[in-house]
C-alpha positions in Angstrom: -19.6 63.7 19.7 -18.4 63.5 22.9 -20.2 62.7 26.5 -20.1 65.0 29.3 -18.2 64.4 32.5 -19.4 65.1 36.0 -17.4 63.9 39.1 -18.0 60.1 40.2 -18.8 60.3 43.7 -15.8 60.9 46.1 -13.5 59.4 43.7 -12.1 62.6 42.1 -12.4 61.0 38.5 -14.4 63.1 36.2 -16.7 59.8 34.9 -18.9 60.1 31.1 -22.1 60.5 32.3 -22.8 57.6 30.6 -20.9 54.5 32.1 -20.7 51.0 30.5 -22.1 48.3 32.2 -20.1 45.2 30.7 -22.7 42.4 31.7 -23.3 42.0 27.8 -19.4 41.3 27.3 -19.8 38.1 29.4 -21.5 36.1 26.6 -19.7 37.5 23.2 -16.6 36.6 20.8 -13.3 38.7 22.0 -13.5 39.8 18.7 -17.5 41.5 18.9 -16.1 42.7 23.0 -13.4 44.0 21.4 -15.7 46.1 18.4 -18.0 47.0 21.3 -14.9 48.3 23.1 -13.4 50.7 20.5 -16.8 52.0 20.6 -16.3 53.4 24.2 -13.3 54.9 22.3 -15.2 56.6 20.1 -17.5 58.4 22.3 -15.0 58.9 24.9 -16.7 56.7 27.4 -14.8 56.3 30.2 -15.9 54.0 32.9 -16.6 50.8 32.8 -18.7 48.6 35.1 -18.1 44.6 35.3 -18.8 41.9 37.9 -17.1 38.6 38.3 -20.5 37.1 38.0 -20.5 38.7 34.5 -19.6 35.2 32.4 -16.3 36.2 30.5 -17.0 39.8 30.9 -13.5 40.5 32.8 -11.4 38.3 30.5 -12.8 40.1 27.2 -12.0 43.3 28.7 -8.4 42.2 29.6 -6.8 42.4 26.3 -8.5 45.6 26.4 -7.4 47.0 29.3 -3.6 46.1 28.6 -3.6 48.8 25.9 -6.0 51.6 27.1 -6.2 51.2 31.0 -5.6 54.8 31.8 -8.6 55.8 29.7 -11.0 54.3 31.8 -12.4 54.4 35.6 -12.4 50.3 36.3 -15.5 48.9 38.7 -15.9 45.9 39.5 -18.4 43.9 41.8 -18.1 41.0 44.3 -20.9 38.3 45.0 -19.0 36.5 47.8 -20.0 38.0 51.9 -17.4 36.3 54.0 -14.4 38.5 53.8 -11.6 35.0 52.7 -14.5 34.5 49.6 -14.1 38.2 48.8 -10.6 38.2 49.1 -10.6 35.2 46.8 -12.7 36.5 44.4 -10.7 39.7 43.9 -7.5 38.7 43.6 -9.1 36.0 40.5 -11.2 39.7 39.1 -7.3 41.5 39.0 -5.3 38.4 37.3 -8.5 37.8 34.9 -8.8 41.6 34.2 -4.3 41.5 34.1 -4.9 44.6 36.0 -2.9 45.5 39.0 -5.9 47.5 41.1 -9.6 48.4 40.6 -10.7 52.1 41.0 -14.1 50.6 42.6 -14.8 47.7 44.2 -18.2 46.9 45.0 -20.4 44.4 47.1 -22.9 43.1 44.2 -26.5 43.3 44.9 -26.6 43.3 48.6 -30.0 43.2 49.6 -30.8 39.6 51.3 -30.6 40.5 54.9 -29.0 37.6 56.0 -26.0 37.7 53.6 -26.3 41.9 54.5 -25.7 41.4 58.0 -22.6 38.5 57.2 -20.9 41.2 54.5 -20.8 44.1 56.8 -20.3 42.2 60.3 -16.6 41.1 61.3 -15.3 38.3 59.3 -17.4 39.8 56.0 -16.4 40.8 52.6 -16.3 44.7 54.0 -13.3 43.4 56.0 -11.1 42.2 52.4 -12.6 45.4 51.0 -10.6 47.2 54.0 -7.5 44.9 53.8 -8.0 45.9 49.8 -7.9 49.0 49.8 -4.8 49.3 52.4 -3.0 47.0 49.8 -3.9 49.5 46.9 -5.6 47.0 45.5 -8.6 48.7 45.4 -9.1 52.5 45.6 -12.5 52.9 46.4 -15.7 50.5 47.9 -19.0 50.7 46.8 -22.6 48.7 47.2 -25.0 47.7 44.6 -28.1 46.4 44.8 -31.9 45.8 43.1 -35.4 46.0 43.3 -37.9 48.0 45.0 -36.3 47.9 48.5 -32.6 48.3 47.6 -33.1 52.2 48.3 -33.7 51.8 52.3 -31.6 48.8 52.2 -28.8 50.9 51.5 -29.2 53.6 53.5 -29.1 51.1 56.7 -25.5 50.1 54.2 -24.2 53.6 54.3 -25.1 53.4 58.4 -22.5 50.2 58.9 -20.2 51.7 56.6 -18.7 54.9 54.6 -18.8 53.5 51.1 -17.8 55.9 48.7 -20.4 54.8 45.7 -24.0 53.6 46.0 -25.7 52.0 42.6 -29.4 51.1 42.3 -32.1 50.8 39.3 
């Protein structure tokens, strides 16, 4: 059985409604990522969501992703809010991934106002996102968040900036 598509946001990629969220790769053998992986296969999954903060979630996905990259819808997420931390921390996502771009980048869990207001101010992470995205190394940005303010929290987001993906709880 396969999942049904609908269109991801602005992106133009028709994403499984279902979309795998790689956290639980970041503690596991290559060898159990990898049977987790083929399960994706399978079912014909076809986007998969991973942060750097994930453990070893990008590297087990890596061998992976060498042989079955056009499959799949990549996302990944940043943690750093000054924009030479987020540069950093993407360019060590794309060599630990061995990936050359991301189809989604996103600012991870945004919802401190202080480190809010330093990601999407001059000299924050939205800035690399920018520079990213002008380099091809990412094709989309997004913001991520939880708990039970993350909603209003990212509408002020979508005020400071056009991102083209929201994801909440």
């Amino acid at each position: 059985m396969t999942i049904a598509t609908q269109p991801f946001g602005r992106s133009g990629h028709m994403s499984t409604r279902t979309i795998f969220g790689a956290a639980s790769l970041g503690s596991v053998t290559q060898e159990e990522a990898d049977r987790t992986l083929e399960v994706l296969l399978q079912y014909g999954v076809n986007h998969i969501d991973v942060a750097s903060s994930y453990g070893d979630a990008e590297l087990r996905i890596a061998p992976w992703l060498d042989q079955h990259r056009a499959h799949f819808y990549l996302a990944t997420k940043s943690d750093a809010r000054t924009a030479k931390e987020a540069k950093e921390e993407l360019h060590r996502s794309l060599e630990r991934m061995r990936v050359d771009y991301v189809d989604l980048w996103q600012l991870h869990n945004l919802v401190d106002p202080i480190e809010w207001d330093i990601a999407l101010s001059p000299g924050g992470a939205i800035e690399a996102a920018v520079e990213a995205m002008a380099q091809g190394l990412i094709r989309a940005v997004g913001v991520t968040g939880h708990g039970l303010q993350v909603a209003a929290t990212h509408r002020r987001s979508l005020e400071r900036f056009d991102f083209d993906a929201v994801l909440l709880p």
